[in-house]
C-alpha positions in Angstrom: 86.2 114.2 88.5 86.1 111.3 90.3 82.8 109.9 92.0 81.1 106.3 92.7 77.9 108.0 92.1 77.2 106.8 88.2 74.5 109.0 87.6 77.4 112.1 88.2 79.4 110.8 85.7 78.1 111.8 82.4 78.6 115.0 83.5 82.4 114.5 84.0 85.0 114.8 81.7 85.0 112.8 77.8 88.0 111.3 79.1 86.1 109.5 82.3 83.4 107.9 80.6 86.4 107.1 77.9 88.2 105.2 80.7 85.4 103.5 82.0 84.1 102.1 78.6 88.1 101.4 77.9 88.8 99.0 80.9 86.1 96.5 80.9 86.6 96.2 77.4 90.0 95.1 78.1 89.1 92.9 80.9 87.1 90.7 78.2 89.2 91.1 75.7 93.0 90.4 77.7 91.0 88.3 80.8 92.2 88.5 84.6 96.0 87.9 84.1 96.3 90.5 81.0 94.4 93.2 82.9 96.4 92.9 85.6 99.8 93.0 83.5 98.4 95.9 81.7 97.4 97.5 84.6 101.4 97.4 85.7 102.8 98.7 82.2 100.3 101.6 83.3 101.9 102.1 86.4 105.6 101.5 85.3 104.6 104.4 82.6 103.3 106.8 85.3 106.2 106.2 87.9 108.6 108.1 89.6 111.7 106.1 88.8 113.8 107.0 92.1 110.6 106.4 94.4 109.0 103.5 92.6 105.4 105.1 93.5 103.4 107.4 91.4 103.9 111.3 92.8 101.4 113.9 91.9 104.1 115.4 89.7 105.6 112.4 87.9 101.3 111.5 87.3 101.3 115.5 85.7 104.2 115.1 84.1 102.8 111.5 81.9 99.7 111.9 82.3 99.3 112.4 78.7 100.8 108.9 77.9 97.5 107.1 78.9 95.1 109.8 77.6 94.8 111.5 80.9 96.6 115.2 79.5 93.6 116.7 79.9 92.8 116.8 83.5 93.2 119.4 85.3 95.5 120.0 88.8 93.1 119.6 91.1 91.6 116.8 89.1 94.8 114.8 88.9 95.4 115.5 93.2 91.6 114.2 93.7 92.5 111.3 92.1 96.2 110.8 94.0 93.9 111.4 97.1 91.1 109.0 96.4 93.6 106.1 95.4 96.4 106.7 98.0 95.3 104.2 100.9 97.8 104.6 103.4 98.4 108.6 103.1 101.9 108.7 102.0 101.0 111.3 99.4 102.0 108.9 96.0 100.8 105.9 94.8 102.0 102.5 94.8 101.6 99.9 92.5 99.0 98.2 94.4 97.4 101.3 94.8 97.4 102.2 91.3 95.6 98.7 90.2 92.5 99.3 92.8 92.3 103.1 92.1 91.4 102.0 88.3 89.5 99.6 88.9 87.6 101.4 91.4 87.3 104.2 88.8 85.2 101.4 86.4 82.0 100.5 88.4 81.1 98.3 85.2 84.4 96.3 85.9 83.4 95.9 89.7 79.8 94.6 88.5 80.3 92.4 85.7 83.9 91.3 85.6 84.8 90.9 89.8 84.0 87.7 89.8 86.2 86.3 87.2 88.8 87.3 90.3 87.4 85.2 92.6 86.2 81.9 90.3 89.4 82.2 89.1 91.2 78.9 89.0 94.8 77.8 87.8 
């Protein structure tokens, strides 16, 4: 399901290329700060209220809630695995921001830089 080759993904899943339309779309529309806050209602929606980190089971269990039902088991543990950075087995919210952004090559490409220009 998940790949950083963009040629494999219009082969994946309506719900991928869904996701990656979705979130630079949101970028533009909400800018930096409201992607980022969206990003964490995601997370807070997805969470595993005693640990405070997304689990495999609490991501199965509301996945649905952001459009992700669909996905299969193995697809929802290749993405715990591809966004869990230090190997804990769950996802923090950190982890969580950079997994979906990571999952929308468009946003890396076109909207990065807003991060870094970014003044207050």
């Amino acid at each position: 399901m998940i790949s950083r080759d963009n040629s494999s993904m219009g082969a994946d899943k309506g719900s991928s290329m869904q996701f990656q339309d979705f979130l630079p779309l949101m970028a533009r529309k909400l800018g930096v700060e409201g992607l980022i806050q969206e990003l964490c209602k995601g997370f807070q929606l997805l969470m595993e209220p005693s640990t405070g980190k997304i689990t495999f089971q609490s991501l199965k269990r509301n996945a649905s809630r952001l459009g992700l039902g669909e996905l299969r088991d193995d697809e929802l543990l290749e993405m715990m695995r591809e966004g869990d950075l230090d190997g804990d087995g769950a996802l923090d919210q950190m982890e969580f921001c950079i997994l979906m952004v990571r999952l929308s090559p468009e946003l890396m490409e076109e909207e990065a830089h807003r991060v870094f220009d970014f003044e207050h």
